[in-house]
N, CA, C and O atoms as a printed pandas DataFrame, in Angstrom:
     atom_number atom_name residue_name chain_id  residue_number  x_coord  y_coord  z_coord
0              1         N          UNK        A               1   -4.001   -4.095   12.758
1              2        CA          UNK        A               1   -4.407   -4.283   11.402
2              3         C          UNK        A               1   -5.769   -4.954   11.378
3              4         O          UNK        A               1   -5.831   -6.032   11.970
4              5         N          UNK        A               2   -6.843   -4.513   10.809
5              6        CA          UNK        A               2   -7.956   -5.118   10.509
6              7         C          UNK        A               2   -8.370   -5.348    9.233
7              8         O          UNK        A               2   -7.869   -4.834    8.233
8              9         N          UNK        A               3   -9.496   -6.297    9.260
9             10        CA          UNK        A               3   -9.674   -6.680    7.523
10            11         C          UNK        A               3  -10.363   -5.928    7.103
11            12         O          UNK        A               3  -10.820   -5.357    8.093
12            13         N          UNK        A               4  -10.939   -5.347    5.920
13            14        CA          UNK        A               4  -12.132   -4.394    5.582
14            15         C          UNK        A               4  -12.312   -5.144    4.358
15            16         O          UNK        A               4  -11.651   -5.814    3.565
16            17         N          UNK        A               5  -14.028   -4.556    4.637
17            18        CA          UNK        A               5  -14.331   -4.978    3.008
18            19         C          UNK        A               5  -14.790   -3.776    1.980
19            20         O          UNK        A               5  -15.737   -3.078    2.345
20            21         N          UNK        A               6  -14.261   -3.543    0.905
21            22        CA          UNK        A               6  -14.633   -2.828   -0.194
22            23         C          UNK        A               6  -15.515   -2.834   -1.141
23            24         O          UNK        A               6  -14.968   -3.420   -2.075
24            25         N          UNK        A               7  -16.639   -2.504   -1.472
25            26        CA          UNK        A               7  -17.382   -2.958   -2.816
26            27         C          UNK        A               7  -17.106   -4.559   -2.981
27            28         O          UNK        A               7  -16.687   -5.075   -4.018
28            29         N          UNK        A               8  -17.433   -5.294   -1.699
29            30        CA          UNK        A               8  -17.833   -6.799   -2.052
30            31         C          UNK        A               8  -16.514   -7.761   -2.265
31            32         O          UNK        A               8  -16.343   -8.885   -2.737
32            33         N          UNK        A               9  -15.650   -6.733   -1.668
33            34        CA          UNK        A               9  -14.075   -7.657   -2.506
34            35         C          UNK        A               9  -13.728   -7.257   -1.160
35            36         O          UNK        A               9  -14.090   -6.238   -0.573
36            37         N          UNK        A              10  -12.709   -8.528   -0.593
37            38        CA          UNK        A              10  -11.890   -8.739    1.148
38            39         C          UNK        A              10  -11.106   -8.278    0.596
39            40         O          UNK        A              10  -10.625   -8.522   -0.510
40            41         N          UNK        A              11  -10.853   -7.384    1.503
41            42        CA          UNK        A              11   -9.383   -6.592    1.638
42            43         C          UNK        A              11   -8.828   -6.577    3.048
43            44         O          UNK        A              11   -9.459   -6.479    4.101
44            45         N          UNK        A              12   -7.745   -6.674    2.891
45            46        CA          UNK        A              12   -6.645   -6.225    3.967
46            47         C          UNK        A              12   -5.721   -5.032    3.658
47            48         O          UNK        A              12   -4.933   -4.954    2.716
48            49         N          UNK        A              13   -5.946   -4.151    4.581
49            50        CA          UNK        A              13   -5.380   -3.200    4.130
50            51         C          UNK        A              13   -4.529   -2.704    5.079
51            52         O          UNK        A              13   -5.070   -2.569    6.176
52            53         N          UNK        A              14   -3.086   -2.309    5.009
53            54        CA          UNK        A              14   -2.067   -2.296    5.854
54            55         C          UNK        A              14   -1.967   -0.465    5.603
55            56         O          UNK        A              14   -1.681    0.302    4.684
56            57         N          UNK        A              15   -2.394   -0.382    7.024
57            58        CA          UNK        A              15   -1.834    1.362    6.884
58            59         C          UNK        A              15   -1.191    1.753    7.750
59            60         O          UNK        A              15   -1.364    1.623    8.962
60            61         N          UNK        A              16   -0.326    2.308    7.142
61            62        CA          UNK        A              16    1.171    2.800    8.264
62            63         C          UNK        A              16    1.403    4.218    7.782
63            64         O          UNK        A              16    1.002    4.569    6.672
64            65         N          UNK        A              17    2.033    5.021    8.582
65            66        CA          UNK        A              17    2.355    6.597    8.388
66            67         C          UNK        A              17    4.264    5.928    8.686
67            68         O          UNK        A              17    4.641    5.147    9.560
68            69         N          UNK        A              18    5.017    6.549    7.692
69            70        CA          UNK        A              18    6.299    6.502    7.950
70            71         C          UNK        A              18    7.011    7.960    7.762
71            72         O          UNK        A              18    7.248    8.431    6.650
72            73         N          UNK        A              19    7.266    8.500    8.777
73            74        CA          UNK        A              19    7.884    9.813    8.417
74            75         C          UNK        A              19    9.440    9.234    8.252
75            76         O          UNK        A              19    9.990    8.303    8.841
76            77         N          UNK        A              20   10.045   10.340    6.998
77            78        CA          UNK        A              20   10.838   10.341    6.327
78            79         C          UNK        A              20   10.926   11.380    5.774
79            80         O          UNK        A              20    9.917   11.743    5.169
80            81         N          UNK        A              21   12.259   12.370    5.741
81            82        CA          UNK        A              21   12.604   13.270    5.164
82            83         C          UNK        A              21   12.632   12.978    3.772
83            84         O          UNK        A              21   12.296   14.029    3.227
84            85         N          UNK        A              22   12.910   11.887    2.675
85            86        CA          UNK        A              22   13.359   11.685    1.379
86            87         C          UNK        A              22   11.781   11.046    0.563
87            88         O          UNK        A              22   11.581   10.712   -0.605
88            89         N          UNK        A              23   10.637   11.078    2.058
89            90        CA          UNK        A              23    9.751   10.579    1.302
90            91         C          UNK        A              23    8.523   11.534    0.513
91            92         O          UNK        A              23    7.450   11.238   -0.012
92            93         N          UNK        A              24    9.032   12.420    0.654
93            94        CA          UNK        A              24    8.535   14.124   -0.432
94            95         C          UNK        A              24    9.179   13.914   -1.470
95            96         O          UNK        A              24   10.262   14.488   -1.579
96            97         N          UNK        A              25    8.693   12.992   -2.597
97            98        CA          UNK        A              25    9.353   12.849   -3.828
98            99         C          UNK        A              25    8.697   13.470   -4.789
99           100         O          UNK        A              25    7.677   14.028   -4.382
100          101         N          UNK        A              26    8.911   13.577   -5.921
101          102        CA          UNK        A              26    7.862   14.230   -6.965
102          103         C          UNK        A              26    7.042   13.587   -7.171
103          104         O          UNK        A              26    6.628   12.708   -6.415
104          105         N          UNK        A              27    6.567   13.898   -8.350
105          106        CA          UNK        A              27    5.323   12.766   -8.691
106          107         C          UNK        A              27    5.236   11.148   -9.369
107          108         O          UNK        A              27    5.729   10.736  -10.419
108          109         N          UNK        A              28    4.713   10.687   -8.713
109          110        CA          UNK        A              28    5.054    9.078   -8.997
110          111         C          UNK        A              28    3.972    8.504  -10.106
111          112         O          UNK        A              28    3.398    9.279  -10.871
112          113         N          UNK        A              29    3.784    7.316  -10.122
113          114        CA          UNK        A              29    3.281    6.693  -11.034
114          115         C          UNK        A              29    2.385    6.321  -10.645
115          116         O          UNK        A              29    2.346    5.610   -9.641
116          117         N          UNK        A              30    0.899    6.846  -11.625
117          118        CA          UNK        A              30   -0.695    5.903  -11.416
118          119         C          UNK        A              30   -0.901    5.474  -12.443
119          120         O          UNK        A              30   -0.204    6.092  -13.247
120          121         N          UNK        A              31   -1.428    4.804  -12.877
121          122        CA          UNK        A              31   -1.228    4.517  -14.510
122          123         C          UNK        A              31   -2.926    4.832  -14.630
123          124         O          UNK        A              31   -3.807    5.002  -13.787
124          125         N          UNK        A              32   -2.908    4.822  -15.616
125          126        CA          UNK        A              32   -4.681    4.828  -16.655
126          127         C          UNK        A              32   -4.532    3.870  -17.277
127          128         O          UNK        A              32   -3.533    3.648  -17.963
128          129         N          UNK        A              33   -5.881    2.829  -17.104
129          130        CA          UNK        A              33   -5.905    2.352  -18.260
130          131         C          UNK        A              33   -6.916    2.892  -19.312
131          132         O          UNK        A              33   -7.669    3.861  -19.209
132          133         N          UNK        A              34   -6.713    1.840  -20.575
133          134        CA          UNK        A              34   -7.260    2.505  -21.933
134          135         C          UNK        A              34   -8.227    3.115  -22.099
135          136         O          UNK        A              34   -8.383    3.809  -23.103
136          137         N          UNK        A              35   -9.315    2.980  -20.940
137          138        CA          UNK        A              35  -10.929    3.574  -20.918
138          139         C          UNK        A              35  -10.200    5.115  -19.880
139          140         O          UNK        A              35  -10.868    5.964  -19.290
140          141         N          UNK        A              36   -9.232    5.056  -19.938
141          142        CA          UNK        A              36   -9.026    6.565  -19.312
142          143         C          UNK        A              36   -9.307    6.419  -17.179
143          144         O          UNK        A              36   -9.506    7.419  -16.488
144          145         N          UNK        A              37   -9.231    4.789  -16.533
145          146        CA          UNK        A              37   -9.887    4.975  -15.788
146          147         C          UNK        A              37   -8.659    4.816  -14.664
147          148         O          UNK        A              37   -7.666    4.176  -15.011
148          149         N          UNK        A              38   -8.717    5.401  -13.297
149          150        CA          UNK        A              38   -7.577    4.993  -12.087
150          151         C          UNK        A              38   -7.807    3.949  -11.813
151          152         O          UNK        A              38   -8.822    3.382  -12.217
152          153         N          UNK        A              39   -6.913    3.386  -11.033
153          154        CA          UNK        A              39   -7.073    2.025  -10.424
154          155         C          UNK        A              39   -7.892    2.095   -9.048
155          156         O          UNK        A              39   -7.340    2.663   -8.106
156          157         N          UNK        A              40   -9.110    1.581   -8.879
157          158        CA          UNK        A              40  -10.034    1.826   -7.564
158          159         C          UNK        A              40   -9.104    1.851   -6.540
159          160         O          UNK        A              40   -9.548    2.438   -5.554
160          161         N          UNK        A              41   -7.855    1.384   -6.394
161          162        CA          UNK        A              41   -7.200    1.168   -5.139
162          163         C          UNK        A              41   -6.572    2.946   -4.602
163          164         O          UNK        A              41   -6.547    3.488   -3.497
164          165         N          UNK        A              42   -6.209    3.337   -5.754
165          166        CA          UNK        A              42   -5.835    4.574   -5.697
166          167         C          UNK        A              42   -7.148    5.507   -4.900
167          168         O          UNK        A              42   -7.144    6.312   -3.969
168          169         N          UNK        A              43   -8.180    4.965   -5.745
169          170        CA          UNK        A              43   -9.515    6.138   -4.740
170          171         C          UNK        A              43   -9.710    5.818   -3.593
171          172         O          UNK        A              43  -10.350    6.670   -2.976
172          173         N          UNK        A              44   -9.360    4.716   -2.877
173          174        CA          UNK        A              44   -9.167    4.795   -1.128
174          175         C          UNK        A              44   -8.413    5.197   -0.711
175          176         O          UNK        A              44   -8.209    4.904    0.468
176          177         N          UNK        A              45   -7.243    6.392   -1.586
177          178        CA          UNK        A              45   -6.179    7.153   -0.704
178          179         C          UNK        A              45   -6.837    8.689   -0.194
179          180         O          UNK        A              45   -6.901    9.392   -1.202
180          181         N          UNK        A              46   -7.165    9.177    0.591
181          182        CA          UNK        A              46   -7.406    9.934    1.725
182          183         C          UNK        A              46   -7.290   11.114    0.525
183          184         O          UNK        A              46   -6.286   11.116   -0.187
184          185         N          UNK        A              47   -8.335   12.103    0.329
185          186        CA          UNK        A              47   -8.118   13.209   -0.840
186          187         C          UNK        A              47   -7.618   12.354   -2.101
187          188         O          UNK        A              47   -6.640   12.860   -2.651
188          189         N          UNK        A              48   -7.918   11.591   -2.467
189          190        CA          UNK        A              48   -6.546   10.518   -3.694
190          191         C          UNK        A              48   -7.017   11.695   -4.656
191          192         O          UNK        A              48   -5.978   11.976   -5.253
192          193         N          UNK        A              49   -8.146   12.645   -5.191
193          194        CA          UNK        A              49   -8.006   13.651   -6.247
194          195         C          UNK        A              49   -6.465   14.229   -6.681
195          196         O          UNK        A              49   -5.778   14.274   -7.702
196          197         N          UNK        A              50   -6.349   14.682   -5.118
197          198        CA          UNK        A              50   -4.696   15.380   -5.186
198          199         C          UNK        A              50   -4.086   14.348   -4.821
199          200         O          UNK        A              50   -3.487   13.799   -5.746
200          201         N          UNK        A              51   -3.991   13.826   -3.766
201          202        CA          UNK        A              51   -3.011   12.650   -3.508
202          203         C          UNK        A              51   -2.175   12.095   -4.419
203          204         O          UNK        A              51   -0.966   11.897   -4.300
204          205         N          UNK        A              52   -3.253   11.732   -5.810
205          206        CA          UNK        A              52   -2.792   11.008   -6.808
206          207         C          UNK        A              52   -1.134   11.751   -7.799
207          208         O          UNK        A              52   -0.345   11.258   -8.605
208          209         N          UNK        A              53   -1.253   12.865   -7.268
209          210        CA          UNK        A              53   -0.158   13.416   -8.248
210          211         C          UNK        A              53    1.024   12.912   -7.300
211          212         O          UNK        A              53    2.182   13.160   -7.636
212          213         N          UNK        A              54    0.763   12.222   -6.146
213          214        CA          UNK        A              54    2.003   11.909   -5.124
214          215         C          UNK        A              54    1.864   10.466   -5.039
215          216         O          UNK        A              54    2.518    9.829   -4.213
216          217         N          UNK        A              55    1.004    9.880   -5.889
217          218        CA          UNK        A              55    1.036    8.258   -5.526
218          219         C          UNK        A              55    1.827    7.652   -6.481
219          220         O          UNK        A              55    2.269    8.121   -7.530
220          221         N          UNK        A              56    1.976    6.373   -5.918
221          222        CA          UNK        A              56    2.737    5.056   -6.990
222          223         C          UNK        A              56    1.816    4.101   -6.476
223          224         O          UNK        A              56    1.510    3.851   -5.310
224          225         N          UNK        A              57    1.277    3.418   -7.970
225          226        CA          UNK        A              57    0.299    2.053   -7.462
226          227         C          UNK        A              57    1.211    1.310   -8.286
227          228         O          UNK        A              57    1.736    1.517   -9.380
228          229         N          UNK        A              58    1.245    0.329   -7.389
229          230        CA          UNK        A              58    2.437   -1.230   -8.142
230          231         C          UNK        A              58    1.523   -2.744   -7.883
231          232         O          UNK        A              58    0.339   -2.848   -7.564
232          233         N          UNK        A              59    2.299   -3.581   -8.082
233          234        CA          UNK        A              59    1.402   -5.025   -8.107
234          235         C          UNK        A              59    2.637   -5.940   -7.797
235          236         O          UNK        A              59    2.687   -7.157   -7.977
236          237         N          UNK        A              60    3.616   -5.138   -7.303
237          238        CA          UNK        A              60    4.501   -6.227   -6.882
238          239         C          UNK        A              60    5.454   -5.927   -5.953
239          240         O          UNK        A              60    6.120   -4.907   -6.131
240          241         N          UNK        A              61    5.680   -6.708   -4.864
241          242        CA          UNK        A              61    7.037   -6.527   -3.369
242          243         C          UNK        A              61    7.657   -5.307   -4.093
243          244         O          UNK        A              61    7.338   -4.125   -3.963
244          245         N          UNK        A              62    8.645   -5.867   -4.910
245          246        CA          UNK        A              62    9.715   -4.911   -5.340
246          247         C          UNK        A              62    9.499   -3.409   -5.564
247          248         O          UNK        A              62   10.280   -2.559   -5.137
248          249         N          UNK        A              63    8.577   -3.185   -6.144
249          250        CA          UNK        A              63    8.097   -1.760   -6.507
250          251         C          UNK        A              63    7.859   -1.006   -5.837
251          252         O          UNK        A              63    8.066    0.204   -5.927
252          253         N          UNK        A              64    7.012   -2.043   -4.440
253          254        CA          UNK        A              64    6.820   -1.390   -3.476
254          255         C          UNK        A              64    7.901   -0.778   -2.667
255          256         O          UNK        A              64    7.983    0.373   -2.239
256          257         N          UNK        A              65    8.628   -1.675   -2.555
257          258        CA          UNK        A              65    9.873   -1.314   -1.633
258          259         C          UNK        A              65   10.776    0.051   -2.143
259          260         O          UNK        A              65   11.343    0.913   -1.473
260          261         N          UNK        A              66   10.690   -0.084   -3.212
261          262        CA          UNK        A              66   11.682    0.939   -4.158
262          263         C          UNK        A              66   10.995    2.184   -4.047
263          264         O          UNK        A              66   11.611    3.240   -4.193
264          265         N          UNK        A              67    9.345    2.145   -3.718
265          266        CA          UNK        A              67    8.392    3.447   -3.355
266          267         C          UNK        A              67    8.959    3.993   -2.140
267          268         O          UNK        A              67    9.377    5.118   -1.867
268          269         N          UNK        A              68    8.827    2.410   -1.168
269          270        CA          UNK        A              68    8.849    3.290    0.148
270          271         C          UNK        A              68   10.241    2.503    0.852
271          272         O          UNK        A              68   10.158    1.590    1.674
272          273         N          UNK        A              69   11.309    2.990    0.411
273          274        CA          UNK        A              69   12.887    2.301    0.338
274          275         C          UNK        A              69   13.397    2.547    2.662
275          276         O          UNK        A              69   13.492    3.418    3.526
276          277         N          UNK        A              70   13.511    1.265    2.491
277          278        CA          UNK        A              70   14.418    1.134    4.126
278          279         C          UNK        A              70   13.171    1.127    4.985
279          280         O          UNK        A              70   12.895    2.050    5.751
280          281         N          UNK        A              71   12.324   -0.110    4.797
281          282        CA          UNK        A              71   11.124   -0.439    5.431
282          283         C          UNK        A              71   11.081   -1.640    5.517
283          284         O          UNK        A              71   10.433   -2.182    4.621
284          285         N          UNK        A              72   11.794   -2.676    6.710
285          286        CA          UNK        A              72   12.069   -3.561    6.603
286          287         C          UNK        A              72   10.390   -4.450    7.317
287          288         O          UNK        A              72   10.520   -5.618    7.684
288          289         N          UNK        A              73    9.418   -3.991    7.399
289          290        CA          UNK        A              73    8.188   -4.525    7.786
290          291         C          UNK        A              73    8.080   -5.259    6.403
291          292         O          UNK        A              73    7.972   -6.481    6.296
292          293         N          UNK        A              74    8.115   -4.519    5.531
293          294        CA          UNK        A              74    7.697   -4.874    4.205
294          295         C          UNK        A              74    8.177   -6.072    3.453
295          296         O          UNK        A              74    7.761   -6.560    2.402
296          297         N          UNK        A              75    9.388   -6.513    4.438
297          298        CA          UNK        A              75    9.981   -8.046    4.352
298          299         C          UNK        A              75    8.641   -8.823    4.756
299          300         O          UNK        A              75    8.723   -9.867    4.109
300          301         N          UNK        A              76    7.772   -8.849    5.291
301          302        CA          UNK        A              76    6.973   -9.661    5.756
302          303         C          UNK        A              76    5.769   -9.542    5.033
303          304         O          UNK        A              76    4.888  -10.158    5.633
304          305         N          UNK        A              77    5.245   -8.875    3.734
305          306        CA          UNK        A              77    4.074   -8.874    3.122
306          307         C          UNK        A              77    4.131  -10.079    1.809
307          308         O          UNK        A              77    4.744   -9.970    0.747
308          309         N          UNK        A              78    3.518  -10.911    2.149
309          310        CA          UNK        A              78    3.164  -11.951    1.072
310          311         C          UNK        A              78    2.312  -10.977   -0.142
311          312         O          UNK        A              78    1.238  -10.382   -0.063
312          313         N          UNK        A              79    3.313  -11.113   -1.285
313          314        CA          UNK        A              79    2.546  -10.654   -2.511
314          315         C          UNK        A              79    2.383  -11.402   -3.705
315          316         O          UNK        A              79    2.937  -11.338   -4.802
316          317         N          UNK        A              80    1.390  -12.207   -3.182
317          318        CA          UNK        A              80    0.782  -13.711   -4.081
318          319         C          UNK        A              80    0.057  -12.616   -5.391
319          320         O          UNK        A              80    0.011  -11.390   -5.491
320          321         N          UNK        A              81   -0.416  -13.676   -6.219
321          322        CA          UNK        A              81   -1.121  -13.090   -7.727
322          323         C          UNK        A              81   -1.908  -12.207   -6.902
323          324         O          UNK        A              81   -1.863  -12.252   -5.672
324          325         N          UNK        A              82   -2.649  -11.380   -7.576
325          326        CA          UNK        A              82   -3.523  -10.224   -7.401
326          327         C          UNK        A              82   -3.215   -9.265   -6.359
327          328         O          UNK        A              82   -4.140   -8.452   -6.348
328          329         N          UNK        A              83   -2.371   -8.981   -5.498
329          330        CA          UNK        A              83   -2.380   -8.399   -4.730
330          331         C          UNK        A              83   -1.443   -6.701   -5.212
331          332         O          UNK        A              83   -0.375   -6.577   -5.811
332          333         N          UNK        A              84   -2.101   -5.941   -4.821
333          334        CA          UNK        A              84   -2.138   -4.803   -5.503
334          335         C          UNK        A              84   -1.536   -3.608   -4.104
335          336         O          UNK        A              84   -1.426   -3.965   -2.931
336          337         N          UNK        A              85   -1.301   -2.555   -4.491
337          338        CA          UNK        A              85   -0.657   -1.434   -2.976
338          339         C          UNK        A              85   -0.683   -0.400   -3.960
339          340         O          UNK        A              85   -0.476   -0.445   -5.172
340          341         N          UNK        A              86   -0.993    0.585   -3.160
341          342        CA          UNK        A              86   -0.801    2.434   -3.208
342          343         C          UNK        A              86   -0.342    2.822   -2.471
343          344         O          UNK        A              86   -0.591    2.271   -1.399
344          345         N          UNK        A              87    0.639    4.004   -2.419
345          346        CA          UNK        A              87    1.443    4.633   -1.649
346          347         C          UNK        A              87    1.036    6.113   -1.791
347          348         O          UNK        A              87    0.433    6.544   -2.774
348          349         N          UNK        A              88    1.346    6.726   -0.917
349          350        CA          UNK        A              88    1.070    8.327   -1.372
350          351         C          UNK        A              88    1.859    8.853   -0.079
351          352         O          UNK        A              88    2.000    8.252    0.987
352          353         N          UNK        A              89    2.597   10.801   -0.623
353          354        CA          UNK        A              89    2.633   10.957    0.993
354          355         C          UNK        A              89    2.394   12.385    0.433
355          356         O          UNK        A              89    2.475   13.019   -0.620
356          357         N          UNK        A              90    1.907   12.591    2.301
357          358        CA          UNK        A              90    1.050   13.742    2.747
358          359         C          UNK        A              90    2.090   14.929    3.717
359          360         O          UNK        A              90    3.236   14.948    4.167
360          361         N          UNK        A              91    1.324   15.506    3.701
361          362        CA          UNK        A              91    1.866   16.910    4.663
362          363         C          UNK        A              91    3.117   16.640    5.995
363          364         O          UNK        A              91    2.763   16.183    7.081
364          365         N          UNK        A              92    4.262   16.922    5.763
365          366        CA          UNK        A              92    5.188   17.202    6.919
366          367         C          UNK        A              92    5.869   15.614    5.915
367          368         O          UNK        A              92    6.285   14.867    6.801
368          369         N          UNK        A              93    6.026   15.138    4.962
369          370        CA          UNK        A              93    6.395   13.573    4.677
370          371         C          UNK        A              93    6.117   12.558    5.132
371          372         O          UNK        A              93    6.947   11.649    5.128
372          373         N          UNK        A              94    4.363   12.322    5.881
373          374        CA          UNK        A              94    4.194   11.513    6.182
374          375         C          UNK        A              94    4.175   10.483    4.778
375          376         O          UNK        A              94    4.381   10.971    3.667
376          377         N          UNK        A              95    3.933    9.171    4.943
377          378        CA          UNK        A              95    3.360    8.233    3.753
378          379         C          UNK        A              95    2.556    7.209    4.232
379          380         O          UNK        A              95    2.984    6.588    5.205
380          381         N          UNK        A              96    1.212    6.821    3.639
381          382        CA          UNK        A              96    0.740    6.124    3.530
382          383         C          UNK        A              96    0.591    5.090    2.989
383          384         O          UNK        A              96    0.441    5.243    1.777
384          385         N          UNK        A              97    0.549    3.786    3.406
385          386        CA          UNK        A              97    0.677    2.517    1.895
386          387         C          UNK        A              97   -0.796    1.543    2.658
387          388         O          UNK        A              97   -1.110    1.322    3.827
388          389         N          UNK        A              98   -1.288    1.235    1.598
389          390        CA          UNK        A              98   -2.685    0.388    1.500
390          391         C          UNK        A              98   -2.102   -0.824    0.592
391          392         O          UNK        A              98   -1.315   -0.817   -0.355
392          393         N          UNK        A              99   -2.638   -1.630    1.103
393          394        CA          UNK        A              99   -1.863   -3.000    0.453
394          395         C          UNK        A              99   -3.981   -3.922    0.203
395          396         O          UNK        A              99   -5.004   -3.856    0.885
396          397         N          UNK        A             100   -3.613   -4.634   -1.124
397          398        CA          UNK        A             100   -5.014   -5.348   -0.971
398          399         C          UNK        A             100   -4.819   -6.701   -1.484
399          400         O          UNK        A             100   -3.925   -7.108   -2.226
400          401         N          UNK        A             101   -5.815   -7.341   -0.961
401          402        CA          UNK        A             101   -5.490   -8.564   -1.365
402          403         C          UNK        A             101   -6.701   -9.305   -1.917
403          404         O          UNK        A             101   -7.805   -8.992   -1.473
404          405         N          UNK        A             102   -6.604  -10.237   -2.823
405          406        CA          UNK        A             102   -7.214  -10.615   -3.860
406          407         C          UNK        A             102   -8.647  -11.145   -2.846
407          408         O          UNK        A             102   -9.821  -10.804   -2.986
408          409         N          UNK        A             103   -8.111  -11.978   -1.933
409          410        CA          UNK        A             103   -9.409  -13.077   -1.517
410          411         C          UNK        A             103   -8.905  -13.273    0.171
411          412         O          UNK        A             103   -7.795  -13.080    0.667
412          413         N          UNK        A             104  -10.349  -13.786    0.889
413          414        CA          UNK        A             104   -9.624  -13.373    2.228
414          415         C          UNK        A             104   -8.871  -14.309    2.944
415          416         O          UNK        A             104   -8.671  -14.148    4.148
416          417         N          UNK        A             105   -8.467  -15.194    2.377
417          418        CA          UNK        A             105   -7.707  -16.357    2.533
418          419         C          UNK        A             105   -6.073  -15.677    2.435
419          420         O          UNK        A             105   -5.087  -15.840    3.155
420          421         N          UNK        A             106   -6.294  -14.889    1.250
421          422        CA          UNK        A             106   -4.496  -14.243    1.114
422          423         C          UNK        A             106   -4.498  -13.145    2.344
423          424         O          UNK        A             106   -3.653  -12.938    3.214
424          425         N          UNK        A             107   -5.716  -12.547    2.094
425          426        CA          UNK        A             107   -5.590  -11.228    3.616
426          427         C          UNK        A             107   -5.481  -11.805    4.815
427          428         O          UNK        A             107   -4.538  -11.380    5.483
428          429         N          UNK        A             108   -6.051  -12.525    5.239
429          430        CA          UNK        A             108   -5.673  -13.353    6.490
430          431         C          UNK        A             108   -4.198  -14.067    6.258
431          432         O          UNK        A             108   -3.895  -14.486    7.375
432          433         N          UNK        A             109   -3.362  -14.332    5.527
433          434        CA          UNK        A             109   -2.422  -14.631    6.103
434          435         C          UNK        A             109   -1.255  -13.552    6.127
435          436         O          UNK        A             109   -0.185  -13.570    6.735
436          437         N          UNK        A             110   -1.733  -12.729    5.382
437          438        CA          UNK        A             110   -0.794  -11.744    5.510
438          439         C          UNK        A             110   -1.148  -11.088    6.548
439          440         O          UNK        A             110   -0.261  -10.444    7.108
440          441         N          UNK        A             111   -2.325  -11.055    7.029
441          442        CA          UNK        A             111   -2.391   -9.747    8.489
442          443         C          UNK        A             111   -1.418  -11.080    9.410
443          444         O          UNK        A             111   -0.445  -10.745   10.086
444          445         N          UNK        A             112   -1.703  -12.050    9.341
445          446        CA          UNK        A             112   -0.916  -12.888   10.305
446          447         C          UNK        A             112    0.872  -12.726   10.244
447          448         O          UNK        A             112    1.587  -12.685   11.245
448          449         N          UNK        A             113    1.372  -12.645    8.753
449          450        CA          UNK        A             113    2.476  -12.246    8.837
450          451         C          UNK        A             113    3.173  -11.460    9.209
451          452         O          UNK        A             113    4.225  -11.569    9.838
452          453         N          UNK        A             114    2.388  -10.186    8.677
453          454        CA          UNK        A             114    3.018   -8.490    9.313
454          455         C          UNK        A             114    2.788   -8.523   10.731
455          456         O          UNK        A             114    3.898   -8.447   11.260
456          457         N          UNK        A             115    1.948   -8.593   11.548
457          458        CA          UNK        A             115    1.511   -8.424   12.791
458          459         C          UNK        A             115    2.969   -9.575   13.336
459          460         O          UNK        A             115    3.417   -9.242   14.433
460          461         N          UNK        A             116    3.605  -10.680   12.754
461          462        CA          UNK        A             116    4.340  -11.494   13.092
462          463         C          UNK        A             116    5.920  -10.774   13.353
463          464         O          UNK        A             116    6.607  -10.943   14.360
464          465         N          UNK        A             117    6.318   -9.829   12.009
465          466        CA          UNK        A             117    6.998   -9.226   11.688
466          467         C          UNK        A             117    7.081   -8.442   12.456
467          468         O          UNK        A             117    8.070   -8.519   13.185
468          469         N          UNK        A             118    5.993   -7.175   12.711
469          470        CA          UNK        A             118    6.234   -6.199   13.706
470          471         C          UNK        A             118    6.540   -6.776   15.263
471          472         O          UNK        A             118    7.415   -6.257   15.956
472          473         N          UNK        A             119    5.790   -7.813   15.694
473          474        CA          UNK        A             119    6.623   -8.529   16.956
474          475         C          UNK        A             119    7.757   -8.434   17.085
475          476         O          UNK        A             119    8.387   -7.976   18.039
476          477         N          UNK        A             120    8.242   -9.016   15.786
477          478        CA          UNK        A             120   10.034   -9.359   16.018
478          479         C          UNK        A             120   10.714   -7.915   15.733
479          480         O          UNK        A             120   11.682   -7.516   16.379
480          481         N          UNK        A             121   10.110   -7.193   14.712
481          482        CA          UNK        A             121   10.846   -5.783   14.885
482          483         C          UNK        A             121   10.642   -4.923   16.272
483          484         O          UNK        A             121   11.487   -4.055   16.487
484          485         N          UNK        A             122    9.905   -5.046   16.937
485          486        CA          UNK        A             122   10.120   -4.738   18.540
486          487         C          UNK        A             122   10.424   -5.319   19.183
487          488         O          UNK        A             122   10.639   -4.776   20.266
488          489         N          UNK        A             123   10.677   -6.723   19.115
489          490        CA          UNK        A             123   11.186   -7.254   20.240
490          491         C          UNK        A             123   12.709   -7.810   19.927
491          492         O          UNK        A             123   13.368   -8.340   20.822
């Protein structure tokens, strides 16, 4: 996991491919807001033009989990205020999830967590 930066804003961004047969769902939720606009997080999904008819952007653990259900890494993502995720999945059911975080104080401890998490889920 590495940190990246976006248009001036620290991000941490957690990308994982999870194949799953049940994760070819229909179309999920991006919302617009009132100026008609996506959420920038959504336009760092890989094609997100099309992608988007397969994404769910949420702002909270729970939502996430319920996107991408029986992903027990996801026990380990601190989702303090601002922290935002997109999901999408691609060809054969892969899925992608991008997780961001407000400031790099929250991204650094969360790359410290997950990277903590995946330890113990392999070992």
């Amino acid at each position: 996991m590495r940190l990246s930066f976006f248009s001036g804003l620290f991000v941490a961004c957690m990308l994982f491919l999870l194949s799953n047969g049940a994760a070819a769902q229909a179309q999920l939720d991006v919302p617009i807001d009132a100026a008609g606009e996506i959420p920038v997080l959504v336009q760092h999904l890989p094609d997100w033009e099309t992608a988007q008819a397969r994404a769910r952007y949420v702002d909270a653990l729970p939502a996430l989990k319920e996107a991408v259900p029986d992903q027990p890494v996801l026990d380990a993502l601190p989702f303090d205020g601002g922290t935002e995720a997109v999901t999408a999945t691609y060809e054969g059911g892969a899925r992608l999830v991008i997780v961001e975080y407000a400031t790099p104080q929250s991204a650094f401890d969360a790359d410290a967590w997950v990277n903590a998490r995946l330890a113990a889920l392999r070992g």
